[in-house]
C-alpha positions in Angstrom: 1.2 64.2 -25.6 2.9 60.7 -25.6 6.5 61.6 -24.0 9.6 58.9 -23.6 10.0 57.6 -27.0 13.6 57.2 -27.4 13.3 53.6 -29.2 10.4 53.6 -31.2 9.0 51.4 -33.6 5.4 51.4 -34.7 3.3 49.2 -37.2 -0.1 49.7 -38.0 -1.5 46.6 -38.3 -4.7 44.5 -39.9 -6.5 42.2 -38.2 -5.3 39.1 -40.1 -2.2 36.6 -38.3 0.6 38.5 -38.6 3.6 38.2 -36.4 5.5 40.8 -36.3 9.3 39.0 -34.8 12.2 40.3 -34.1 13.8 37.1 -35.8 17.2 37.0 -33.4 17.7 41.0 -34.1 16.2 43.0 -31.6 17.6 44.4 -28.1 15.8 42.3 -26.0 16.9 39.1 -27.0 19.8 38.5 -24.5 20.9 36.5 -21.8 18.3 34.7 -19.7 18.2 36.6 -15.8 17.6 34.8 -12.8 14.4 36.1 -12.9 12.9 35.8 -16.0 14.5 31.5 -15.7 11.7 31.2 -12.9 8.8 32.6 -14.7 6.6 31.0 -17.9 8.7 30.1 -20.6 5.8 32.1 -22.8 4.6 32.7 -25.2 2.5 35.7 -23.1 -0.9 36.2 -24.2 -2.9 39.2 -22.9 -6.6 40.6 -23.6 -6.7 44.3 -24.3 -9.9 46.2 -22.7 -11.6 46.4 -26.6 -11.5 42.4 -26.3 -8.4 42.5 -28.7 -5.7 39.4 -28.0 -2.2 40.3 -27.9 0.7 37.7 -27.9 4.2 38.3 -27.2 7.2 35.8 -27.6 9.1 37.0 -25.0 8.6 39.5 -22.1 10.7 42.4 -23.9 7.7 42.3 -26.4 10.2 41.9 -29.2 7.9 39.1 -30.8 4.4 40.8 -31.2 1.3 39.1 -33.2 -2.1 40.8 -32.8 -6.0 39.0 -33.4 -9.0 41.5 -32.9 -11.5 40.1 -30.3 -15.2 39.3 -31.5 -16.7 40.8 -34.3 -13.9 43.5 -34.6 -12.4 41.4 -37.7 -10.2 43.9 -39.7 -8.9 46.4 -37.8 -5.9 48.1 -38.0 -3.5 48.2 -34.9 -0.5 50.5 -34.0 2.3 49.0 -32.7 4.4 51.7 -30.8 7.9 50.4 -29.5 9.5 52.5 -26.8 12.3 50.6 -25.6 10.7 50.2 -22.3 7.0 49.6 -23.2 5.2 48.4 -26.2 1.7 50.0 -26.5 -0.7 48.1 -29.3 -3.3 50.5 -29.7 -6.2 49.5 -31.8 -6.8 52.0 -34.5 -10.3 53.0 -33.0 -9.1 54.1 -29.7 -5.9 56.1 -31.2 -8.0 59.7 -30.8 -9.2 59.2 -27.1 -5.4 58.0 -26.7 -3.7 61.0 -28.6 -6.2 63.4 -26.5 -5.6 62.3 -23.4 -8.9 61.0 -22.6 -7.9 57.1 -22.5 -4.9 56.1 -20.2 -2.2 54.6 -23.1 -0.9 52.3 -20.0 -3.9 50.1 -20.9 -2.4 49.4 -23.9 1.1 48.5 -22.8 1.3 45.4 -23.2 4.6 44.9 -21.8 3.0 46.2 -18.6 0.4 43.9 -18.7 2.4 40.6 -19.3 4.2 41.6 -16.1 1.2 42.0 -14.1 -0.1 38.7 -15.7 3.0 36.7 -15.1 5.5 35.7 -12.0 9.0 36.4 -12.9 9.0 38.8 -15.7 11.4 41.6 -15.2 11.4 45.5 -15.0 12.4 47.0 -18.2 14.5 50.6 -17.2 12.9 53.7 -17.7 13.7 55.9 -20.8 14.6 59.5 -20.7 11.5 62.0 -22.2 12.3 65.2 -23.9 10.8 66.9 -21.3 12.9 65.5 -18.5 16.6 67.4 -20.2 18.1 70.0 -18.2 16.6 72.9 -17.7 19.5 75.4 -18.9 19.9 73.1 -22.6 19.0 75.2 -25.6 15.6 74.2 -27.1 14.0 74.8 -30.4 10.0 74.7 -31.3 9.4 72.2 -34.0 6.1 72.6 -35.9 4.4 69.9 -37.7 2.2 70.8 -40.2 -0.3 68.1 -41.5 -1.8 67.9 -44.8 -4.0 65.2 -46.2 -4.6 63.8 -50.3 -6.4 66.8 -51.3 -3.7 69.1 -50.0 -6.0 70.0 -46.6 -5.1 70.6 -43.1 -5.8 67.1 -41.4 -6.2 66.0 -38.0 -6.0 62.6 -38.7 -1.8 62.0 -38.3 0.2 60.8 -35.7 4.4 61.6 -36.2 6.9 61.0 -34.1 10.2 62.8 -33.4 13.4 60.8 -32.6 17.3 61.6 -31.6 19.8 60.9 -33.6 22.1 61.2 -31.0 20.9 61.4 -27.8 18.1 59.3 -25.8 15.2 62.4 -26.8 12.0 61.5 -28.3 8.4 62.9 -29.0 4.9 61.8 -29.9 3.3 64.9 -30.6 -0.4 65.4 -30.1 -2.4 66.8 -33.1 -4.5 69.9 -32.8 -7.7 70.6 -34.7 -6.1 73.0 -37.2 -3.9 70.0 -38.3 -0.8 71.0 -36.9 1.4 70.2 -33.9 4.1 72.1 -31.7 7.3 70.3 -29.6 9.9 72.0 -28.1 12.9 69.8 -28.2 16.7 70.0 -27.2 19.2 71.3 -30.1 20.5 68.7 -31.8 19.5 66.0 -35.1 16.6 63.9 -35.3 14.5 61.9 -37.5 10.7 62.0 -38.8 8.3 59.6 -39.3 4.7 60.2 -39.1 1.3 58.5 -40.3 -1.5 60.8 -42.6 -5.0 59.2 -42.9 -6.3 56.1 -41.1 -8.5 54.2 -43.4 -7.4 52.4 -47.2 -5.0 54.0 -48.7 -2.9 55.4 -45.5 0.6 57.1 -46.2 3.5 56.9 -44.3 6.4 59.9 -44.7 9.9 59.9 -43.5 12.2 63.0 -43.2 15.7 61.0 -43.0 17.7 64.0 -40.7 16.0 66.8 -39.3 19.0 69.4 -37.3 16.8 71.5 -35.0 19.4 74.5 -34.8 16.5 76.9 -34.6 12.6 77.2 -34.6 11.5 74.8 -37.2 8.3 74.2 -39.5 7.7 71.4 -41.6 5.1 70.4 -43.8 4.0 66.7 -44.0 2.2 66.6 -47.2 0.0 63.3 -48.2 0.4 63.7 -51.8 4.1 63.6 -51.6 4.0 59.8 -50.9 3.2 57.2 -53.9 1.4 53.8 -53.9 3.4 50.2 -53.1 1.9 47.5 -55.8 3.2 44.3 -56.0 2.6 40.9 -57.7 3.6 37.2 -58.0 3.3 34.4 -61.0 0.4 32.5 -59.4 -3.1 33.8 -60.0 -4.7 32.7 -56.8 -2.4 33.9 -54.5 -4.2 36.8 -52.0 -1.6 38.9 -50.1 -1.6 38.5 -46.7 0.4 41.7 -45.7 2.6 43.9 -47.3 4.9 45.7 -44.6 6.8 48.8 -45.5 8.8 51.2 -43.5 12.3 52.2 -42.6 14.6 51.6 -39.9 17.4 54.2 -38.4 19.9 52.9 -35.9 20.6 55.8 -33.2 24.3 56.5 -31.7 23.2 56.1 -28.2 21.9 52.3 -28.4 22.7 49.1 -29.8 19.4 48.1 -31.7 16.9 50.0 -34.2 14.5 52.1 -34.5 11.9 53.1 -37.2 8.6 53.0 -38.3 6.4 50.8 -40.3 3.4 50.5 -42.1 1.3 47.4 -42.8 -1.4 46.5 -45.2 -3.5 43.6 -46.6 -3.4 44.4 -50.7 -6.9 45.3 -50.2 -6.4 48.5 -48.2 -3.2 49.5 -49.6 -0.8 51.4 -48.5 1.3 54.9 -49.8 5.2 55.4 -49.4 7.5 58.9 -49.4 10.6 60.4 -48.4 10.3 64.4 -47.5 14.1 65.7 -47.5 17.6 64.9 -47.8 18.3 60.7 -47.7 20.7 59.4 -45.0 24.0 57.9 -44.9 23.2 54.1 -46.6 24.7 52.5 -43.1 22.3 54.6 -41.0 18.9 54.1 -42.4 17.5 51.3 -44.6 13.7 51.4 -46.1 12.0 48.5 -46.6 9.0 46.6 -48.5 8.0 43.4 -47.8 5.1 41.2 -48.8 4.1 37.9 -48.4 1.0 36.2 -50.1 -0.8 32.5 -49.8 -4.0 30.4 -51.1 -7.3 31.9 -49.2 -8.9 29.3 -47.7 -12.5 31.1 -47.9 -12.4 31.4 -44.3 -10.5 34.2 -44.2 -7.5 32.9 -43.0 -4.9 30.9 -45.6 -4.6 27.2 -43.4 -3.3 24.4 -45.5 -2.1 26.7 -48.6 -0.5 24.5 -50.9 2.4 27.3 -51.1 3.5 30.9 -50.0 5.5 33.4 -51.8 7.2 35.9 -50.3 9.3 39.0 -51.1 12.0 41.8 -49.1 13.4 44.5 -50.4 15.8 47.0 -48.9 16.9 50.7 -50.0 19.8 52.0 -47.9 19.9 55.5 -46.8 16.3 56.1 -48.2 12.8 55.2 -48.6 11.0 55.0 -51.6 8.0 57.3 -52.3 6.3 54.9 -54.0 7.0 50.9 -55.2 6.0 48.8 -57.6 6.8 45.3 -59.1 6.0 42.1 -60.8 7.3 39.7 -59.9 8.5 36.3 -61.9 9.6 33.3 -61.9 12.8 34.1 -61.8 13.4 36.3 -59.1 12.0 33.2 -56.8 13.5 30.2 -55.7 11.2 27.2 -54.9 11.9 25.3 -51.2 9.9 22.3 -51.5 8.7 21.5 -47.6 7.1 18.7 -45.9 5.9 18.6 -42.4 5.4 16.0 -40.3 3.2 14.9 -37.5 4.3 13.6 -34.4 1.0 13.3 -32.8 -2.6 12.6 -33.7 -4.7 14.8 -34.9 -1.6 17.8 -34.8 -1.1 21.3 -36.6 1.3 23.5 -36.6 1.7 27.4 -37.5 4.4 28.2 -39.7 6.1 31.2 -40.8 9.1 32.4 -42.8 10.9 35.9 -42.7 13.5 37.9 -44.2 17.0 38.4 -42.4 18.4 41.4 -43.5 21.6 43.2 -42.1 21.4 45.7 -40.8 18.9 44.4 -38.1 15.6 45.9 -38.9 13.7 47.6 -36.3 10.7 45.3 -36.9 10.4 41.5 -39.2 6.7 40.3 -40.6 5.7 37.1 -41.3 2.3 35.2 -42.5 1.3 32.8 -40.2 0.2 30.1 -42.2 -2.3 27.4 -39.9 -1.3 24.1 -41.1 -2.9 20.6 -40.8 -0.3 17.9 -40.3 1.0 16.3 -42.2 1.6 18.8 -45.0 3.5 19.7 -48.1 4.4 23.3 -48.8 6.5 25.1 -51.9 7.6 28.5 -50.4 8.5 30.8 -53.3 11.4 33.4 -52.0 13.4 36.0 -53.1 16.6 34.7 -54.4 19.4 36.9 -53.2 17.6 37.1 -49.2 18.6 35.5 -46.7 15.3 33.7 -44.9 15.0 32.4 -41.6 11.6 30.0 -41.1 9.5 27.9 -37.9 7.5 25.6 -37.5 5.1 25.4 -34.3 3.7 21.6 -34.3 0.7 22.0 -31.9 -3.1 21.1 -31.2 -6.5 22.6 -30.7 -8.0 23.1 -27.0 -11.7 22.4 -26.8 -12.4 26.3 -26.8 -10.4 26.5 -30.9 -7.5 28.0 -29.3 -4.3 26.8 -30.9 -1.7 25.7 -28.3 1.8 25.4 -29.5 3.8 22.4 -28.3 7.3 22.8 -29.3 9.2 25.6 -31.9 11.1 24.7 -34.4 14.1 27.5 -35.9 15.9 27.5 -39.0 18.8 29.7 -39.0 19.1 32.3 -41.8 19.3 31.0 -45.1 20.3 32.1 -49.0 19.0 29.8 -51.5 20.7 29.5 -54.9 18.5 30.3 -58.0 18.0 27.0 -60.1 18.2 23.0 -58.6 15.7 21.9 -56.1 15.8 22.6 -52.8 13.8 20.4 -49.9 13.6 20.6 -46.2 11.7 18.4 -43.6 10.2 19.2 -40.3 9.3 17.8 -37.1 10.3 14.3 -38.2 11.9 12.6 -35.3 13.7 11.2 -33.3 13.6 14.3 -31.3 16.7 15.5 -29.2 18.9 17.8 -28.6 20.6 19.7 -32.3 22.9 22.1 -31.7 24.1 23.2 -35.5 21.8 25.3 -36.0 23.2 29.2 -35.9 21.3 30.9 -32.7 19.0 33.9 -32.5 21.6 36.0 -30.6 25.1 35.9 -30.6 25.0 34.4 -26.7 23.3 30.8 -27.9 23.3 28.1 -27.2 25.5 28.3 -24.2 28.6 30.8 -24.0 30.3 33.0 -21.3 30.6 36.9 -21.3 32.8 38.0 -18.6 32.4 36.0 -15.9 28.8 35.1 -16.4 27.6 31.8 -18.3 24.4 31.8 -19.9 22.5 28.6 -21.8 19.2 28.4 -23.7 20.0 24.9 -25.3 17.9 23.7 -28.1 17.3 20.2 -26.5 13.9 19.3 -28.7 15.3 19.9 -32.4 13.8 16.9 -35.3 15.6 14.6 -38.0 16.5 17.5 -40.0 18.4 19.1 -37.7 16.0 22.3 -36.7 17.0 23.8 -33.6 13.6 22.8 -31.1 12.5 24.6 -28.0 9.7 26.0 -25.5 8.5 21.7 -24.9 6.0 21.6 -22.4 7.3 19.4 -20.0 6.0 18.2 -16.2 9.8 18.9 -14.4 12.7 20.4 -16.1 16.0 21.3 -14.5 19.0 22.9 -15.7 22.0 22.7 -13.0 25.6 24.1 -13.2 28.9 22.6 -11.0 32.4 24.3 -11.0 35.2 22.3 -9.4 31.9 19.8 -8.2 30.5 22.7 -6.2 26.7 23.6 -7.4 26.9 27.3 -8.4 23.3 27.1 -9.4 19.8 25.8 -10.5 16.7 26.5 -12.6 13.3 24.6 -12.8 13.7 25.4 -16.7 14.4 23.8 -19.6 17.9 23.8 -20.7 17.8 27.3 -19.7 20.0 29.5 -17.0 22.0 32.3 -16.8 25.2 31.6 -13.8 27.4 34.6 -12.3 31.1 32.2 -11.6 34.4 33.2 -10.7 36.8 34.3 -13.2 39.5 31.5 -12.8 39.8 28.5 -14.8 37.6 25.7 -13.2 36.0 22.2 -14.5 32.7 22.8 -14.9 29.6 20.1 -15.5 26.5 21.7 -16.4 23.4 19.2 -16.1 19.7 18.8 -17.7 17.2 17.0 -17.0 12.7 17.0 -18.4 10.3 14.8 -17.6 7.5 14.6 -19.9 3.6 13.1 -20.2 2.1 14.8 -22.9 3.9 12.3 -25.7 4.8 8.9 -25.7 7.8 9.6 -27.3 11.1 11.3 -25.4 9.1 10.9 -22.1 12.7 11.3 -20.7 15.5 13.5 -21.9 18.8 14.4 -19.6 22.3 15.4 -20.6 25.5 16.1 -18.9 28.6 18.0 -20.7 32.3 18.5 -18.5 34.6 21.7 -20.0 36.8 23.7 -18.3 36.7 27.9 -18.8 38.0 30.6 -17.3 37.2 34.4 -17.3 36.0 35.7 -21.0 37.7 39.0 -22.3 35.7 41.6 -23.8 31.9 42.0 -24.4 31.1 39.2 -26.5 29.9 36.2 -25.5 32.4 33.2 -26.3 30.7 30.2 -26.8 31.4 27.5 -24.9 32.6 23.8 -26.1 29.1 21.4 -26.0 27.9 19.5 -28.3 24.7 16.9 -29.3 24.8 13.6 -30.0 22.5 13.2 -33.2 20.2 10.3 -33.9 19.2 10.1 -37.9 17.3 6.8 -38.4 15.0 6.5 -41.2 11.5 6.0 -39.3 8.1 5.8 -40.8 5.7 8.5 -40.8 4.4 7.0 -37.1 7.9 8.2 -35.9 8.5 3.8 -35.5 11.2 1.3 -37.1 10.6 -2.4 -37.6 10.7 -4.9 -34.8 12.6 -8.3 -34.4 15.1 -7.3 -37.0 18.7 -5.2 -37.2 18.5 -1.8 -37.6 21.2 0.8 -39.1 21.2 3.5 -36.4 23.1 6.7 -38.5 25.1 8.6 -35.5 27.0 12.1 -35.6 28.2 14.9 -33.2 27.9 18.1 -33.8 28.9 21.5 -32.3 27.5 24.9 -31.9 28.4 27.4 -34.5 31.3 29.7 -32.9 32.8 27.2 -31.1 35.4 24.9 -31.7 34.7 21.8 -33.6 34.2 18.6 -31.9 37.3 16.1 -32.5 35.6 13.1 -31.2 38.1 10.9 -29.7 36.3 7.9 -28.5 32.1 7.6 -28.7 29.7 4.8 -27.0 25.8 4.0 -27.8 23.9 1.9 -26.3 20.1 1.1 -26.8 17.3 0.1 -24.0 14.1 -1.8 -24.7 12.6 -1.3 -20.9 12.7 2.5 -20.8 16.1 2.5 -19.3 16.0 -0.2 -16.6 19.0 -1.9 -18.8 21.2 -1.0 -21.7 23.1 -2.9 -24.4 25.8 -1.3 -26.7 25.8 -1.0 -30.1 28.7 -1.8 -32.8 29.4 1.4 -34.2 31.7 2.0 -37.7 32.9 5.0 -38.9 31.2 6.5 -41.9 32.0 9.7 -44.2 28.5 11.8 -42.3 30.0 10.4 -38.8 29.2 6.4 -37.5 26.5 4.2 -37.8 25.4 1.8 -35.0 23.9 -1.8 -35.3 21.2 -2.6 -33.2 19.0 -5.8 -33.2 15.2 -4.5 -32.1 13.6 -7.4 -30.2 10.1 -8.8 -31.7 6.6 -7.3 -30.4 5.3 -3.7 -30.0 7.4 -1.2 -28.2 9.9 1.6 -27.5 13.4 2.0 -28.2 15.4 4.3 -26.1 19.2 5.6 -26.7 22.0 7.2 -24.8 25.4 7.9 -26.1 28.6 9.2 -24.5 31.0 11.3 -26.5 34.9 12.3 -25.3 36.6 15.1 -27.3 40.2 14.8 -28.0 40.4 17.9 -25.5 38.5 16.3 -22.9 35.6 18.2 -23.1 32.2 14.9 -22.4 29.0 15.0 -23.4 26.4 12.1 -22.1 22.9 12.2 -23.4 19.9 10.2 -22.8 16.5 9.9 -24.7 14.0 7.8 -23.1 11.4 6.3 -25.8 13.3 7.7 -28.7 11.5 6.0 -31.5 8.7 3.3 -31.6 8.8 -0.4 -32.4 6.7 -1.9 -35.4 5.5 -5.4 -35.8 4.3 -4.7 -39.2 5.6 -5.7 -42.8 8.7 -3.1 -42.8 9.6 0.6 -43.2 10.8 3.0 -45.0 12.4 6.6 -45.1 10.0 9.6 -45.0 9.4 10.6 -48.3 
């Protein structure tokens, strides 16, 4: 019997990419600690003992995509979420697991990560229904399995979670199809799994209120089939993920179960018993599809459609529709390269409030450069990345920077185009962050940063750069209060009264000619931060827009219109630029020149004259808010130099 589930969520999985992110939602995606600054940025990849590979975003295991290892191509995977540990349990091991006869902490891959990698922290333990006090009043609730034909069935797995209280149960199955949990007085929810093969169902009973010896019947046939279609005829679904989240009293994030198919198995929906208050459960379906590329993957589809729909209070037994034209609107996308012979992975997923307990996405392998059209539900919001990476010589992809869109609503009708990883590349700070701490704020008296120094043209918030040095160093009243051999990343405990603060970042990089170099340096003043949510703090980027030709280069021995803004982080005040300088370097910052600027509606534009024959042009720029808050920035080889015939905007 699996004890200590008071945070659950569980998928079962196929074998094809899917990522299953949080998406900025979940628990664990809070302030960096001092320890987790001095350990891998991640991703974490570990091997499970069937040869399975599982990848996690972060160390919290929030982020979780699943391949199966050598010639175990489709199988299904549980995905079990227990606020401490997160076991991925390949559906062909779930029986030795459930009887005991496999150790479940071989699948904990949350464990394994921190075996695997310096740094990564101890999650607290969770409380287990068996560990409440011995003089509490208990009830015995029994679980009574029965499959499609109305027959006792072994083949389930439930799982019994507090509504109110940190209590949770993963009962184990007996041969006569039924299961027996004594648990503490008091209301819970039910979610369990009937069948294991095509055609699995997942049931929910909203509120269960153990006041007395209980018996309920989980019955197959109650749950009804999820079909869903799009306009284009070619189109092979990818996954379609359905479930339901609940959102317990005693914590601040989800829980909930889900349920995830291919179109090809299928999968079956119900609801068992009274629905939920709308605010404290929400059922889901969603379902993304993409060209097959005959491989059995979908790299280089020409588009992706994808759906999310939400039922609060309730889930559906049973869903079906067809979708059309109009209930989609088309994002045109392009994607750049920034390097020879460079792909990327991309993915787009729903944003739904209330925070979900789990997010699914396609990952879509792309060869760069690319066009997309992503077809999504109007009326969602959808948040979207781009991971611009290469190939090893063993076929393994290996991402070299992220790329975030912050949650998006696109309006039915127009056209709608975005561009990615298109430089120059620097730091962008407008994009909304993943938790409500980025990109830099102060809770209390502690001051935590995760600054998107790497975002592209477009603005998309960029992160996780290999680099060869990185440090991220913060000074109050000139003292050093500390430092991190991170990127843009550090969490510092100060004292509460008002100081000047400088807080300084530095990378060096080889793996790319271009922003070899990149180092900032922003002066505020802050004092003690009331409450328990993070205030952000006053920083912003100086943002480089010129048009540059699809080899990231402008022309040489000619002036150049250099477009120039500042920009903010969402949350915080808005910059009120009071006086701004840029200068431009030829000799990879052994000497600068300043540029005219001029005021323009979008911000300023700069004039530069680039100098004939091949080369680099690097830029750095100081900015003084009308408060006195200073940012000073500096790209080494922003952009290339050109001697050919001229260029022109990205298309």
């Amino acid at each position: 019997m699996l004890k200590s589930i008071p945070s659950l969520a569980a998928v079962i999985a196929t074998g094809a990419a899917l990522v299953l992110p949080a998406a900025g939602h979940g628990a664990a995606d809070t302030t960096p600690s001092r320890a987790a600054a001095e350990t891998a940025p991640g991703p974490y990849t570990v091997t499970l003992r069937t040869g399975d590979q599982v990848t996690l975003a972060d160390p919290a295991g929030n982020n979780v995509s699943v391949r199966p290892g050598a010639g175990r191509a489709g199988m299904r995977f549980a995905v079990v979420r227990t606020g401490g540990s997160v076991y991925v349990l390949p559906r062909d091991t779930m029986a030795q697991v459930r009887a005991g006869s496999v150790d479940r902490r071989q699948f904990d891959v949350v464990s394994l990560v921190r075996a695997r990698y310096r740094g990564v922290p101890q999650v607290p333990a969770q409380v287990a229904a068996s560990e409440t006090g011995a003089e509490e009043e208990t009830h015995e609730l029994t679980l009574r399995y029965l499959d499609r034909n109305g027959s006792p069935t072994q083949d389930a797995f439930a799982a019994v979670s507090g509504w109110g209280r940190n209590v949770a149960d993963w009962p184990a199955v007996d041969a006569d199809g039924t299961s027996t949990v004594r648990l503490p007085e008091g209301r819970y929810n039910l979610g369990a799994y009937l069948g294991s093969g095509p055609e699995t169902a997942m049931l929910v009973q909203p509120v269960v209120d153990l006041t007395k010896d209980l018996t309920i019947t989980l019955d197959a046939r109650a749950a009804g089939s999820v079909t869903l279609t799009v306009p284009e005829q070619s189109a092979r679904m990818g996954f379609v993920d359905v479930g339901y989240s609940f959102y317990p009293s005693y914590q601040s994030w989800p829980a909930g179960m889900f349920l995830t198919g291919d179109g090809v198995s299928g999968v079956r929906i119900g609801q068992i018993g009274a629905a939920a208050a709308p605010s404290a459960m929400v059922g889901s379906v969603a379902a993304q599809w993409a060209k097959p590329d005959g491989a059995g993957d979908f790299t280089d589809s020409p588009y992706l459609y994808a759906v999310a729909e939400s039922f609060p209070g309730r889930l559906p037994s049973g869903f079906a529709r067809d979708y059309r034209a109009g209930d989609l609107v088309a994002v045109h996308q392009q994607f750049a390269a920034s390097a020879p012979k460079q792909s990327a992975q991309r993915t787009v997923s729903p944003f739904v409030t209330p925070a979900p307990a789990v997010v699914s996405a396609l990952i879509v392998p792309t060869t760069l450069p690319a066009t997309r059209v992503e077809y999504l539900q109007v009326g969602v919001r959808w948040t979207a990345e781009l991971q611009p990476g290469t190939t090893d010589d063993k076929g393994r992809f290996v991402a070299q920077r992220r790329l975030y869109r912050q949650p998006t609503a696109y309006r039915p009708g127009g056209v709608h185009r975005d561009q990615w990883n298109a430089g120059p590349t620097g730091p962008a700070f407008g994009q909304e962050g993943e938790a409500p701490w980025k990109w830099a704020s102060r809770t209390g008296d502690e001051i935590a940063v995760g600054l998107p120094l790497y975002g592209d043209r477009a603005g998309h918030a960029g992160s996780l750069v290999p680099t060869d040095s990185s440090r991220t160093a913060l000074y109050r009243n000139g003292e050093l209060v500390g430092e991190f051999a991170r990127s843009g990343s550090g969490s510092f405990t100060v004292p509460s009264q008002v100081a000047d603060y400088r807080l300084e970042v530095a990378d060096v990089r080889s793996g790319d000619e271009l922003t070899t170099r990149l180092s900032a340096a922003w002066t505020f003043r802050s004092g003690h931060a009331d409450g328990a949510d993070p205030i952000r703090l006053p920083l912003s980027a100086v943002r480089f827009t010129p048009a540059l030709d699809a080899n990231d280069a402008a022309p040489a021995d000619r002036a150049f219109a250099l477009p120039v803004s500042v920009e903010g982080q969402p949350g915080a005040p808005a910059p009120r630029i009071a006086r701004l300088a840029v200068e431009i370097s030829y000799d990879d910052g052994a000497t600068w020149s300043k540029a005219p600027l001029w005021a323009t509606q979008a911000g300023w534009t700069a004039t530069v004259r680039h100098p004939a024959g091949a080369g680099f042009a690097s830029l750095r720029a100081t900015a003084i808010d009308a408060d006195g808050t200073t940012v000073t920035q500096t790209i080494i080889r922003a952009y290339r130099l050109d001697t050919g015939s001229g260029v022109g905007p990205r298309e």
